[in-house]
C-alpha positions as CSV (number, residue, x, y, z in Angstrom):
1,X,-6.7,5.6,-6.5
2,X,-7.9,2.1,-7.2
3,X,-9.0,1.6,-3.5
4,X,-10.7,4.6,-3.1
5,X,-12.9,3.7,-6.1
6,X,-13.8,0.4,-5.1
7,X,-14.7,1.1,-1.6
8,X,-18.3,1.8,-3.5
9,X,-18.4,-1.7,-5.2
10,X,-19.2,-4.1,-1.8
11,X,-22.8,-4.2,-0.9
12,X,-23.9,-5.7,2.2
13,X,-27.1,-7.0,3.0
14,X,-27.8,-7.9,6.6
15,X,-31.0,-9.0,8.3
16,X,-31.9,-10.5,11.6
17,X,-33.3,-13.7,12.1
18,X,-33.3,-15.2,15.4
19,X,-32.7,-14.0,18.8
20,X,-32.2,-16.1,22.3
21,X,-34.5,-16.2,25.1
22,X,-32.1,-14.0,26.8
23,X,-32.5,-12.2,24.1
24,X,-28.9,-11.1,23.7
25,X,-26.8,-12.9,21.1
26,X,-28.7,-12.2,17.9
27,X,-28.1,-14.8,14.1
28,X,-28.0,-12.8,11.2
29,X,-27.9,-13.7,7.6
30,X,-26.3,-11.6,4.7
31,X,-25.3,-11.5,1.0
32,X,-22.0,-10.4,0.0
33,X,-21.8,-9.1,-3.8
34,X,-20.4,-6.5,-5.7
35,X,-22.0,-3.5,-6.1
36,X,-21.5,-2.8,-9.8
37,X,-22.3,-6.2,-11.1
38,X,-24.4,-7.9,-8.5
39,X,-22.1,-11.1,-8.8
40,X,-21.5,-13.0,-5.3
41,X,-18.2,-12.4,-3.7
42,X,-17.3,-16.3,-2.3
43,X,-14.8,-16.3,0.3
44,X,-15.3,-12.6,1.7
45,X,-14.4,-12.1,5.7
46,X,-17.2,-10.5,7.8
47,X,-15.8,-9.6,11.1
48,X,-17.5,-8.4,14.6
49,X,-15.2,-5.4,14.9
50,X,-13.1,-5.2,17.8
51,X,-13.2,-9.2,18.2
52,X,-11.6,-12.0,16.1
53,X,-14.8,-13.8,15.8
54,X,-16.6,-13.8,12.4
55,X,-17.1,-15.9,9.4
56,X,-16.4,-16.3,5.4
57,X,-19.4,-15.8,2.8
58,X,-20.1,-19.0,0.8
59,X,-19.3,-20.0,-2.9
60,X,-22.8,-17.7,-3.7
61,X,-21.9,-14.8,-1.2
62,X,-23.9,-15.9,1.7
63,X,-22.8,-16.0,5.4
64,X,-24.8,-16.4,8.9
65,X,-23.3,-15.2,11.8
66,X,-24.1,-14.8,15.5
67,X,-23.3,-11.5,17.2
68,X,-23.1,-10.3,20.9
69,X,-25.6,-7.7,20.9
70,X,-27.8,-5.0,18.9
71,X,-25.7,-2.2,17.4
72,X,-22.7,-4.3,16.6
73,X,-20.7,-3.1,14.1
74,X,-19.9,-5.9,11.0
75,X,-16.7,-5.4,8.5
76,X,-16.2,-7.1,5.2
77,X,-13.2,-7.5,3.7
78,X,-12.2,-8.9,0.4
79,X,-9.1,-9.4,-1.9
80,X,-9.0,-5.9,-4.5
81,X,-11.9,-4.1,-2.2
82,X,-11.9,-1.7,0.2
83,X,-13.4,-2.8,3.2
C-alpha cells in the first residue's frame, strides 16, 4: 500500500534547452523533488526508457541529460518511491 501512495510524491520538471544542428539529439534540464514537501531528491536515476543511458540528479535534485529524439520517454526512480 505504501508504493501505491507514493507513486504521487515525485515531481518531475523537464524542459528543453538545446538542440544540434541536425537537430536531433536534444539537452534537457530537470528538478527532481518530492511532491509533498518540495525537498530535492539527490541521487535520483533518470533513465531514457528502453536504453541504459541516463543520469543521477545532483545533491539539490538537478540533472541535465541528452536524449535521442523528441517524444522520448524519461523514468525516475528513487529509493522508497515509485517510479
Amino acid at each position: 500500500m505504501h508504493k501505491l501512495l507514493t507513486a504521487s510524491i515525485l515531481a518531475f520538471c523537464v524542459i528543453v534547452v538545446a538542440t544540434n544542428a541536425q537537430g536531433q539529439e536534444r539537452e534537457i534540464t530537470g528538478k527532481v523533488t518530492a511532491r509533498e514537501t518540495g525537498a530535492p531528491l539527490p541521487n535520483a536515476n533518470i533513465l531514457i526508457k528502453g536504453t541504459t543511458r541516463g543520469t543521477a540528479s545532483d545533491a539539490d535534485g538537478n540533472f541535465r541529460l541528452t536524449i535521442p529524439t523528441a517524444g522520448t520517454t524519461l523514468v525516475v526512480s528513487y529509493i522508497g518511491y515509485a517510479s
